[in-house]
Each structure stands twice: as C-alpha cells, then as structure tokens.
DSSP file (Angstrom, degrees, kcal/mol; ACC not computed):
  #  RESIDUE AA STRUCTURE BP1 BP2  ACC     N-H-->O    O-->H-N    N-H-->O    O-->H-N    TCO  KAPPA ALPHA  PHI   PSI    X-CA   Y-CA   Z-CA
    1    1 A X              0   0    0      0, 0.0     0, 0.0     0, 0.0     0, 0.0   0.000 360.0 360.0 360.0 137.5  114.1   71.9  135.3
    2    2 A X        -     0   0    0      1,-0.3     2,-4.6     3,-0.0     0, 0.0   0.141 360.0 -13.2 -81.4-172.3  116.5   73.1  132.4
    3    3 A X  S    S+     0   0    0      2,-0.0     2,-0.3     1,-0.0    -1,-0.3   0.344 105.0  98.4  17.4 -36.0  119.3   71.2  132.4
    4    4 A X        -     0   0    0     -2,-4.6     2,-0.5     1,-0.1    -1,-0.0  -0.540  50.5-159.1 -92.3 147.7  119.5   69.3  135.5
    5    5 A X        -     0   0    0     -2,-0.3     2,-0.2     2,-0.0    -1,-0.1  -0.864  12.8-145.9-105.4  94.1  118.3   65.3  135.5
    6    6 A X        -     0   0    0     -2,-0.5     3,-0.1     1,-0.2    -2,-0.0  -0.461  20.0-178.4 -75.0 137.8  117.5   64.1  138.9
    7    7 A X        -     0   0    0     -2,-0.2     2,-0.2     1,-0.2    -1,-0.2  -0.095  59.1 -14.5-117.9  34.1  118.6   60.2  138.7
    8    8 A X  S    S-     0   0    0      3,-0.0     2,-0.7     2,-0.0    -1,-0.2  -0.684  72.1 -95.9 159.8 149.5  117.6   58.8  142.3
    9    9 A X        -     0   0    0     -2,-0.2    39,-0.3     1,-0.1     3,-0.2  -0.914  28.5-150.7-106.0 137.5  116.7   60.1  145.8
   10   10 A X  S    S-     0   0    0     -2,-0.7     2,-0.4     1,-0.3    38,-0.2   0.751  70.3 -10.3 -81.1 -24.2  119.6   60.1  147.6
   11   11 A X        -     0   0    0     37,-0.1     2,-0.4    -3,-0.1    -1,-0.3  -0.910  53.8-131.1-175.8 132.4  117.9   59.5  151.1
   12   12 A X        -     0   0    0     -2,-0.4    38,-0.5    -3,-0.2     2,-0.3  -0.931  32.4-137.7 -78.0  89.5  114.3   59.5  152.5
   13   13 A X  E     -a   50   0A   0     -2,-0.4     2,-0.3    36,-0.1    38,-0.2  -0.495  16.1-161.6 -76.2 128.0  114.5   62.0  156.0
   14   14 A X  E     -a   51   0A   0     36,-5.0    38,-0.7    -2,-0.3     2,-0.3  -0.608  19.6-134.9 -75.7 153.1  112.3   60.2  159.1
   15   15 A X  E     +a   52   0A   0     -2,-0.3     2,-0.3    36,-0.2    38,-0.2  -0.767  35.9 168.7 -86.3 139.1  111.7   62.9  161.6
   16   16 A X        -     0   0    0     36,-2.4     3,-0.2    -2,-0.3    38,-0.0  -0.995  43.3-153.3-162.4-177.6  112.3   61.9  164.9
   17   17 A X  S    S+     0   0    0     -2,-0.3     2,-0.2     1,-0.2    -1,-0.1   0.625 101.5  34.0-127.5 -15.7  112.7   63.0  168.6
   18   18 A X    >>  -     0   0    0     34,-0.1     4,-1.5     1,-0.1     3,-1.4  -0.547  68.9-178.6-135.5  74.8  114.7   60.4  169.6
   19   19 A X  H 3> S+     0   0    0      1,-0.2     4,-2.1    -3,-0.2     5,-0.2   0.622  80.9  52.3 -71.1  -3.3  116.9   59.2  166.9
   20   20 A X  H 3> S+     0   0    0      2,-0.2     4,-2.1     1,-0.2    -1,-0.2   0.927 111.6  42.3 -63.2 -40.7  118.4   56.5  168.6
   21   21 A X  H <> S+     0   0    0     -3,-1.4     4,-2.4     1,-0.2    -2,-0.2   0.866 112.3  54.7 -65.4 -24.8  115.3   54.8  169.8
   22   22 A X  H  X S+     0   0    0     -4,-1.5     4,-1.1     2,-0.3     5,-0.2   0.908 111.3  48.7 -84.6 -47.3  113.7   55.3  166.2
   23   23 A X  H  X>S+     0   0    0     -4,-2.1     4,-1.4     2,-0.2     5,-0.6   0.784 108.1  53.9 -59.7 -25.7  117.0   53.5  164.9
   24   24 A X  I  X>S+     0   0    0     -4,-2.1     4,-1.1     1,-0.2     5,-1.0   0.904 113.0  45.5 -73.9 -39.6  116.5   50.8  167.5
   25   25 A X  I  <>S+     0   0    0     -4,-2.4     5,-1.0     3,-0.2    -2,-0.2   0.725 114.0  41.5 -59.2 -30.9  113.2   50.4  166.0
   26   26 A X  I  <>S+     0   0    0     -4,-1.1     6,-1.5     3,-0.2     5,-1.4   0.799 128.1  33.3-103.6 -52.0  113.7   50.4  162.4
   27   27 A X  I  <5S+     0   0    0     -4,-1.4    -3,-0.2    -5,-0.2    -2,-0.2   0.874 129.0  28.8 -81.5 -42.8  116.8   48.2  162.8
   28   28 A X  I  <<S+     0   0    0     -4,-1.1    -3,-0.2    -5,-0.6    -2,-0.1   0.911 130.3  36.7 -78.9 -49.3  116.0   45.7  166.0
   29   29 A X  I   <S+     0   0    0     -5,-1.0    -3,-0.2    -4,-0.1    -4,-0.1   0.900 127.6  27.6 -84.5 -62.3  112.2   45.7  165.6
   30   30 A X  I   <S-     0   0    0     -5,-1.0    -3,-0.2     1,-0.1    -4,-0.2   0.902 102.8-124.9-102.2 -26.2  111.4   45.7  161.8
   31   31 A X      < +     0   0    0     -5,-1.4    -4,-0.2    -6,-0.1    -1,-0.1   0.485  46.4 170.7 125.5  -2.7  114.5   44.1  161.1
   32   32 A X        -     0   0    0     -6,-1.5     2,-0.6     1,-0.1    12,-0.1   0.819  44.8 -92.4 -28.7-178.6  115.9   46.6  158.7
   33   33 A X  E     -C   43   0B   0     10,-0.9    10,-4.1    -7,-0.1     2,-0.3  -0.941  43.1-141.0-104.6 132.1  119.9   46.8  157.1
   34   34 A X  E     -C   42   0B   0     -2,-0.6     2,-0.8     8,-0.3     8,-0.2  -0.671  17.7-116.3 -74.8 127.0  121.5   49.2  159.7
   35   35 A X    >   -     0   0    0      6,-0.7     3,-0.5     3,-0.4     6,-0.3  -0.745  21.2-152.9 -88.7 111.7  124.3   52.0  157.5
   36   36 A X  T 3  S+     0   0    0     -2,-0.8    -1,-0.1     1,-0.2     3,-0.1   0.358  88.0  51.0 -86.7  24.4  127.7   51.0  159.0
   37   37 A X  T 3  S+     0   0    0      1,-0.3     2,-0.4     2,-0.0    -1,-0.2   0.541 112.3  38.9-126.3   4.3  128.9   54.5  158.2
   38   38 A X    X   -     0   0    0     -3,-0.5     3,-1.0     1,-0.1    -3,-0.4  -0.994  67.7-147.8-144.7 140.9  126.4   56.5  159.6
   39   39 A X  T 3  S+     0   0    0     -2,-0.4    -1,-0.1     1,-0.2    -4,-0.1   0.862  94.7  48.2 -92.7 -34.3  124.6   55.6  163.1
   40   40 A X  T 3  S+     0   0    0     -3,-0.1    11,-3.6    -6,-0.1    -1,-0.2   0.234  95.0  66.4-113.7  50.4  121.3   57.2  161.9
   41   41 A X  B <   -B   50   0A   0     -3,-1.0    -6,-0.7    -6,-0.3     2,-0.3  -0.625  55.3-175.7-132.2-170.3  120.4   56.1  158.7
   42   42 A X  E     -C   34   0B   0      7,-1.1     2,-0.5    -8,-0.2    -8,-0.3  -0.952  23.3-105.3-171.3-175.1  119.3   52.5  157.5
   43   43 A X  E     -C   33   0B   0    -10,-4.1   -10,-0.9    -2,-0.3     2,-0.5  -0.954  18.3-178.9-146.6 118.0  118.4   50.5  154.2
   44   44 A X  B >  S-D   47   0C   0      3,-1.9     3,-1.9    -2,-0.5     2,-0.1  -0.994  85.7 -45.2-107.8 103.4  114.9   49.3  152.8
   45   45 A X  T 3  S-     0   0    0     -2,-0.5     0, 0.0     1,-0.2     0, 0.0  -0.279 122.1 -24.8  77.0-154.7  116.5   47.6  149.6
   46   46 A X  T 3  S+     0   0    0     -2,-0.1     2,-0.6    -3,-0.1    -1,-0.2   0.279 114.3 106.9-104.9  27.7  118.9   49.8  148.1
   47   47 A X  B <   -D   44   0C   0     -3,-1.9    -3,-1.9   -36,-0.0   -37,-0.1  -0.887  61.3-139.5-133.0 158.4  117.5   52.8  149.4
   48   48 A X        -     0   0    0     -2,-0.6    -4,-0.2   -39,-0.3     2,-0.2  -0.037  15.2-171.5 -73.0-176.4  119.0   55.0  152.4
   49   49 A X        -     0   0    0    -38,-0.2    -7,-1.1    -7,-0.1     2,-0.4  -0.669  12.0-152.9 179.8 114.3  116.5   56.6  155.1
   50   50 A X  E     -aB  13  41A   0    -38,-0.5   -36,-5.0    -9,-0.2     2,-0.6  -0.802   3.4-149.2-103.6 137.1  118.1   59.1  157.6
   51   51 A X  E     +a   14   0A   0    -11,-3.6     2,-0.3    -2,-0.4   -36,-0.2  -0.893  29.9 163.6-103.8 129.8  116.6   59.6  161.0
   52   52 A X  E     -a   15   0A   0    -38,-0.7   -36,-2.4    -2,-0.6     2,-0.5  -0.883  37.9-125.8-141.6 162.4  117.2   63.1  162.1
   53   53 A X    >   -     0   0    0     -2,-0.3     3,-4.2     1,-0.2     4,-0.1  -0.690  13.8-156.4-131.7 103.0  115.7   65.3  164.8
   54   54 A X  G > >S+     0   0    0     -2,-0.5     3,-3.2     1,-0.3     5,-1.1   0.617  96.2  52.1 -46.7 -39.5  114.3   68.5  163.4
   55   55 A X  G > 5S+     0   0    0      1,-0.3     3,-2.1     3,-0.2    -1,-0.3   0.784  92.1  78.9 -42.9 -31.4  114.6   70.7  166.8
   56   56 A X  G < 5S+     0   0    0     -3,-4.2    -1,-0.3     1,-0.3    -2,-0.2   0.611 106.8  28.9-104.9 -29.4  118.1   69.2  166.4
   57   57 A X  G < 5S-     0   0    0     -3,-3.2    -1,-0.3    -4,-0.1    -2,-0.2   0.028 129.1 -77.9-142.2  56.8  118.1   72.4  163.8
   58   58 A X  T < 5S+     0   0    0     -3,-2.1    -3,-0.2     1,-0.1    -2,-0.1   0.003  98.0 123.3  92.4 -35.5  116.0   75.0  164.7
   59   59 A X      < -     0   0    0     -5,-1.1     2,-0.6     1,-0.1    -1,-0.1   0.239  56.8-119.2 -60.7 142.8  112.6   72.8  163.3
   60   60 A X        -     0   0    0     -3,-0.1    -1,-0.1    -6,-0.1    -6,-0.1  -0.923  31.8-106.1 -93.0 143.1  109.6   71.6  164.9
   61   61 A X        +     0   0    0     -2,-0.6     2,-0.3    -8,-0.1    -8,-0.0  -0.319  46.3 150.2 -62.2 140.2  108.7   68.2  165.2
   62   62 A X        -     0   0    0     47,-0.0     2,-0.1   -46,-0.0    48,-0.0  -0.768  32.6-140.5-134.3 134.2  105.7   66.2  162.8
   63   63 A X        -     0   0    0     -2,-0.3     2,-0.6    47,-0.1    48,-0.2  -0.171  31.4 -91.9 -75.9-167.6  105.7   63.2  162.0
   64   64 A X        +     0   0    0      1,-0.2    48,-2.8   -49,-0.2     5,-0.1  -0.986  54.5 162.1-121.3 119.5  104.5   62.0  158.5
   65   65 A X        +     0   0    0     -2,-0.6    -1,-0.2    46,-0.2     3,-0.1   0.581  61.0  35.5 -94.4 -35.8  101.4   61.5  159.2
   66   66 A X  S    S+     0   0    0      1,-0.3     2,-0.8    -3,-0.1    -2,-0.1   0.802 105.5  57.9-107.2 -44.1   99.8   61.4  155.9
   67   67 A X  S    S-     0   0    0      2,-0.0    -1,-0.3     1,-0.0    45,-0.2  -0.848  80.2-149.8 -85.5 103.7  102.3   59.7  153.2
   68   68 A X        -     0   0    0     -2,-0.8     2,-2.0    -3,-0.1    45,-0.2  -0.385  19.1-116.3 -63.0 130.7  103.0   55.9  154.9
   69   69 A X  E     -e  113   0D   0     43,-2.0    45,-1.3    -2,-0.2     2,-0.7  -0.529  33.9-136.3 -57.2  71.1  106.3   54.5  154.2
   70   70 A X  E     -e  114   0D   0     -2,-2.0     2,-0.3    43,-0.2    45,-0.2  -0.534  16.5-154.8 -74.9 117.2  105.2   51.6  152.4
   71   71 A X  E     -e  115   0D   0     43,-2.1    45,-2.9    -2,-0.7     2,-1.2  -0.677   9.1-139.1 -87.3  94.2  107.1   48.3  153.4
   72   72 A X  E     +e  116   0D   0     -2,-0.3     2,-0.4    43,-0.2    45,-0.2  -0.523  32.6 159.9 -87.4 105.2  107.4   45.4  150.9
   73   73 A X        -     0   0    0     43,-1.8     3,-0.3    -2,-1.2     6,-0.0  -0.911  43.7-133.5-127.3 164.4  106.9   41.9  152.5
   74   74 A X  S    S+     0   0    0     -2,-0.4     2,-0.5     1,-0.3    -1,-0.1   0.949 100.0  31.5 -71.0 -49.9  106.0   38.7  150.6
   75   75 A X        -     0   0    0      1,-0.2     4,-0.4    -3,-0.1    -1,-0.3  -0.925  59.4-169.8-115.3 100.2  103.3   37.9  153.4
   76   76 A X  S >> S+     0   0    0     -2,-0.5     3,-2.7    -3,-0.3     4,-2.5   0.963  88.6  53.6 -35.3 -89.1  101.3   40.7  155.3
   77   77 A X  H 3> S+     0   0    0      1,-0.3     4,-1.0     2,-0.3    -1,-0.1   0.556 112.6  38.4  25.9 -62.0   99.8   38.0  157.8
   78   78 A X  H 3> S+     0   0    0      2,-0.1     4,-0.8     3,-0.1    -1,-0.3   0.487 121.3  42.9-106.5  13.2  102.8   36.6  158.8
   79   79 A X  H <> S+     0   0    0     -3,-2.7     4,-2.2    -4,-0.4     5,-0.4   0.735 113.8  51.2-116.5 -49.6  105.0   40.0  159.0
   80   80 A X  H  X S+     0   0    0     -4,-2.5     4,-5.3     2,-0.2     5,-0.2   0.999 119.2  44.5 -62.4 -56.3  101.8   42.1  160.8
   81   81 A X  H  X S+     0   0    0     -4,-1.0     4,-1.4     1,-0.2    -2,-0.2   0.934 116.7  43.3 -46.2 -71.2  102.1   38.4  163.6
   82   82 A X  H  X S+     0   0    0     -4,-0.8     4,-1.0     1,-0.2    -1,-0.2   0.896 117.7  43.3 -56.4 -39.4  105.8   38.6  163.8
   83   83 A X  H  X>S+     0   0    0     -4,-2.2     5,-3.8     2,-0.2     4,-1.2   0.914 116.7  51.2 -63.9 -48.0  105.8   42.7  164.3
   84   84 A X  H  <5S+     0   0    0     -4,-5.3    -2,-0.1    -5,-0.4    -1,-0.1   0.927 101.3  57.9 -38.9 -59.2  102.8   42.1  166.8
   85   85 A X  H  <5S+     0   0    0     -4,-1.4    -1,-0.2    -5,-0.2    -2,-0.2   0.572 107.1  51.4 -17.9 -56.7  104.8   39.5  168.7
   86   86 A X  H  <5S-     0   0    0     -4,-1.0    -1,-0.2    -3,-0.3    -2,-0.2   0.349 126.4-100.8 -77.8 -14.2  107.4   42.3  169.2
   87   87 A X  T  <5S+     0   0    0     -4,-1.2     2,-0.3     1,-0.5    -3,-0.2   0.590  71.4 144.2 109.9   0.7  104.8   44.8  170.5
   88   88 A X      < -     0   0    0     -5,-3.8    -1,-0.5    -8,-0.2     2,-0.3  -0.747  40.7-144.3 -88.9 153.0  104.1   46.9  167.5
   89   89 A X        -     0   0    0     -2,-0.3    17,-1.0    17,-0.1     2,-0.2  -0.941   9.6-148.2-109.9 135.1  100.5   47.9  167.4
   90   90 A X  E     -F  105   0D   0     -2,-0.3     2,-0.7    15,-0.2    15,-0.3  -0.436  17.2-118.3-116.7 154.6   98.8   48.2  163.9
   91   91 A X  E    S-F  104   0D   0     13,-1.3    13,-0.7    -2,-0.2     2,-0.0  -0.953  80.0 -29.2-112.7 101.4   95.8   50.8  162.9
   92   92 A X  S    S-     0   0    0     -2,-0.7     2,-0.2    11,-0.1    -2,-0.1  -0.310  96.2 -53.4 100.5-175.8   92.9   48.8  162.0
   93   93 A X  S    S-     0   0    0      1,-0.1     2,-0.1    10,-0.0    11,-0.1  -0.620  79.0 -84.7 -89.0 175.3   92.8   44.7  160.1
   94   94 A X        -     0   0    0     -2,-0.2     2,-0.3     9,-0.1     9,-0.2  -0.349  51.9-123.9 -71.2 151.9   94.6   44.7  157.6
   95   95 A X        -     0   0    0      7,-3.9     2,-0.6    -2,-0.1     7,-0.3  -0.732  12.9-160.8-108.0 151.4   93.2   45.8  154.3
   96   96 A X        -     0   0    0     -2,-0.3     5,-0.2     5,-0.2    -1,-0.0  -0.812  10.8-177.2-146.5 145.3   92.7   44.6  150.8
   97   97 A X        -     0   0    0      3,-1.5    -1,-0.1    -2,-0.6     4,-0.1   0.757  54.1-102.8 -71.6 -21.7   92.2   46.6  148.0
   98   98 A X  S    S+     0   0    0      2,-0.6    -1,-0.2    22,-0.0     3,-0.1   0.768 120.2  54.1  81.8  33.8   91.8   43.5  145.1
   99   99 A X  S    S-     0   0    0      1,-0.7    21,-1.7    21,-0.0    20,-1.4   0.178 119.7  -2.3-169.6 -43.9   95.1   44.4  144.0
  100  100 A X  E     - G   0 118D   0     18,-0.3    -3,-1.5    19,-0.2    -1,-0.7  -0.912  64.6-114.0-156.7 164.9   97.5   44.1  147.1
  101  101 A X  E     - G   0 117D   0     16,-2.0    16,-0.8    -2,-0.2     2,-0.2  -0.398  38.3-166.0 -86.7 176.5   97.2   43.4  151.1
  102  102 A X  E     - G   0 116D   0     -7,-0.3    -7,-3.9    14,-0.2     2,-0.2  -0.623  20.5-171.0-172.9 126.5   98.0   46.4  153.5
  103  103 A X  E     - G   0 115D   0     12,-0.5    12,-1.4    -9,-0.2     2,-0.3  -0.873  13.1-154.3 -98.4 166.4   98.7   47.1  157.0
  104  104 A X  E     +FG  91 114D   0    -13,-0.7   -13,-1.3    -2,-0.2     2,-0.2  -0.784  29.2 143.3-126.7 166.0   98.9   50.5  158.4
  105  105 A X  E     -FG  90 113D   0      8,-1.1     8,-1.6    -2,-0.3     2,-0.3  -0.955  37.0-101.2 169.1 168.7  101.0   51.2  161.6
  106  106 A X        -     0   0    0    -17,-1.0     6,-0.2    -2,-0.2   -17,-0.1  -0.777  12.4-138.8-117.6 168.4  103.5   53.9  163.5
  107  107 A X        -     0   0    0      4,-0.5    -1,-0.0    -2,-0.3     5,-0.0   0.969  52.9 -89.3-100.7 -77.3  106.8   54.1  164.0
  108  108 A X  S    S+     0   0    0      0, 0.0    -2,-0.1     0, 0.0   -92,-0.0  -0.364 128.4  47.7-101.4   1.6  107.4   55.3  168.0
  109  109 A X  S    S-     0   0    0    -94,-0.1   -46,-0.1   -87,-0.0   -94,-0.0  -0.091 131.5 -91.5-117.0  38.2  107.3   59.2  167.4
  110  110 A X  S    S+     0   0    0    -47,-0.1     2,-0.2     1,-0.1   -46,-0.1   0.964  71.9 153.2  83.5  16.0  103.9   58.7  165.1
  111  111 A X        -     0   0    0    -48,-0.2     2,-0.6     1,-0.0    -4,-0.5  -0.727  49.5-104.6 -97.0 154.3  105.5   58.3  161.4
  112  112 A X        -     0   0    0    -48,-2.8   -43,-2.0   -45,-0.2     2,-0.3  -0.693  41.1-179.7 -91.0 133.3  103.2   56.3  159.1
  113  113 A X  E     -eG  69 105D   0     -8,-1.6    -8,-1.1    -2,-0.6     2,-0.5  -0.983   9.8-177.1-122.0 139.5  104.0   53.2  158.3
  114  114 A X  E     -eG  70 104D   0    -45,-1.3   -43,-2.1    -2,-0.3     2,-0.3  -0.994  20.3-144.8-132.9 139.4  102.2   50.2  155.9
  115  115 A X  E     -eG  71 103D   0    -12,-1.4   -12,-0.5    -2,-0.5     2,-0.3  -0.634  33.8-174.7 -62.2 141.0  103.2   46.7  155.4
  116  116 A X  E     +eG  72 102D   0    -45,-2.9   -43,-1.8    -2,-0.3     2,-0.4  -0.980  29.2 179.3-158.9 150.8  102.4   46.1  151.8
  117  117 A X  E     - G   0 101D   0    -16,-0.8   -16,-2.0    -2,-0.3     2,-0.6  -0.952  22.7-148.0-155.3 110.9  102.4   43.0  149.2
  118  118 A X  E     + G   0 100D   0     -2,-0.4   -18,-0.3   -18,-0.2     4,-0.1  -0.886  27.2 171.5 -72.9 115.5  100.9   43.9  145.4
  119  119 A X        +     0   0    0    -20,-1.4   -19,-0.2    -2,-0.6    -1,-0.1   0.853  53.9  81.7 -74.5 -43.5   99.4   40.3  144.8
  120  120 A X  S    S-     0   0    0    -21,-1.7   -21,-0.0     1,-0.0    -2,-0.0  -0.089  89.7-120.6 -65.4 128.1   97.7   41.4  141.5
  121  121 A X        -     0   0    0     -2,-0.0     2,-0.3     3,-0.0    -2,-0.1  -0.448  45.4-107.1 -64.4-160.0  100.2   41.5  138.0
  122  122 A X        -     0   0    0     -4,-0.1     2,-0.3     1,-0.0     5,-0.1  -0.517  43.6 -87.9-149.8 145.0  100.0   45.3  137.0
  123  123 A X    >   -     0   0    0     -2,-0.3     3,-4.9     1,-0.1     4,-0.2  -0.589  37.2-105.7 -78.6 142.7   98.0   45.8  134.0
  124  124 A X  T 3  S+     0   0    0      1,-0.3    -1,-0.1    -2,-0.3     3,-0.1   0.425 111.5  63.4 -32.7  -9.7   99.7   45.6  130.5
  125  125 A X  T 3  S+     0   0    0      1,-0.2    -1,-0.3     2,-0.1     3,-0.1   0.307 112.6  31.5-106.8  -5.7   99.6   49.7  130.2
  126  126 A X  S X  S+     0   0    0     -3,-4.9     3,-2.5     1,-0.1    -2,-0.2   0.189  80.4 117.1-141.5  38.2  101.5   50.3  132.7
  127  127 A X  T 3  S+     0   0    0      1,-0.3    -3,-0.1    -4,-0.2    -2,-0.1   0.613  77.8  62.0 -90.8 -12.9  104.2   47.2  132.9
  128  128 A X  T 3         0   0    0      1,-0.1    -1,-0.3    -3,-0.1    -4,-0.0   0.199 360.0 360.0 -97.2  39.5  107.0   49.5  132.3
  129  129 A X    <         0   0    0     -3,-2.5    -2,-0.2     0, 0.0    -1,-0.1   0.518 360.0 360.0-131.2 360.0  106.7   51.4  134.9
C-alpha cells in the first residue's frame, strides 16, 4: 500500500449472538482483562478483542471456525484442568507438535479457541521475528 504503514491491529472482532454472555465467558470463565470503557471488548496482553453481534448490523452470524484464537498459558495441563473445572469442553487431548503443547476448544456461540505454550526456543533464522 503506497504510502500508508499499518503499525498494530487496533482490535480483533469475536462474532457473537449474545455479546453479553460471550463477555461473561471471556472475562469470568477464561479469566481475561475486562475494557473499563467499553462493556464489549476485553484484553489478551495488550491487545483489544471486541465482541459484536453481526445481525446487530444487517450481518449473518459464523463463527470463526477455522483460524483459533490462540491463548498463551505457561502450562496447557493445568489451564485445560482449571477451564474444565469451570465446564468448558475441549475438542480432542491435547496435542503436541515437538515444538509447543495445544488445546483446541469453543467459545459459547462456536468461535475457535486453543490454549497454547511454544516449549521449543525458535530456531536462530527466525529469532527476530
């Protein structure tokens, strides 16, 4: 793009059909940072994620089915047990690639979600990125 520099994604949009419950989930359940200036967004790290409900503008609802939200915990194991505990149900055991753990799992209107922990360092070719 000629000129313009994109520096950041400003927000990640969840689809949802019920953004309150989906904020009750994200915030009560997985334990997220809640946005005290907006009632439907939240914080993984220092980045936003708005819950909106596409009908909400003409849309139809999908979830994201296909790209999972991948979720940085120290320990898979003990984060898939504590989420369990709470009632979330997980797709599959958990997996591991030789490079990182992963669990896969949904959000309550279907969005993909993974728990995820890189164990492995990154190879030297790619250690700035």
């Amino acid at each position: 793009m000629a000129g313009t520099t994109i520096t950041r994604a400003d927000f990640v949009a969840v689809p949802s059909t019920d953004w309150r419950r989906s904020r009750a989930f994200y915030v009560d359940v997985l334990g997220l940072r809640p946005d005290d200036r907006s009632q439907g967004e939240f914080w993984v790290g220092e980045q936003c994620f708005g819950i909106y409900e596409p009908t909400q503008f003409g849309l139809e609802f999908a979830p994201q089915t296909t790209a999972h939200l991948a979720l940085h915990v120290d320990d898979v194991a003990a984060a898939r047990g504590e989420l369990e505990a709470k009632g979330v149900e997980f797709d599959g055991d958990t997996f591991d690639t030789g490079v990182c753990r992963m669990a896969f799992f949904r959000d309550p209107d279907g969005n993909a979600l993974m728990l995820h922990h890189r164990y492995a360092p990154r190879d030297e070719e790619y250690a700035g990125t």
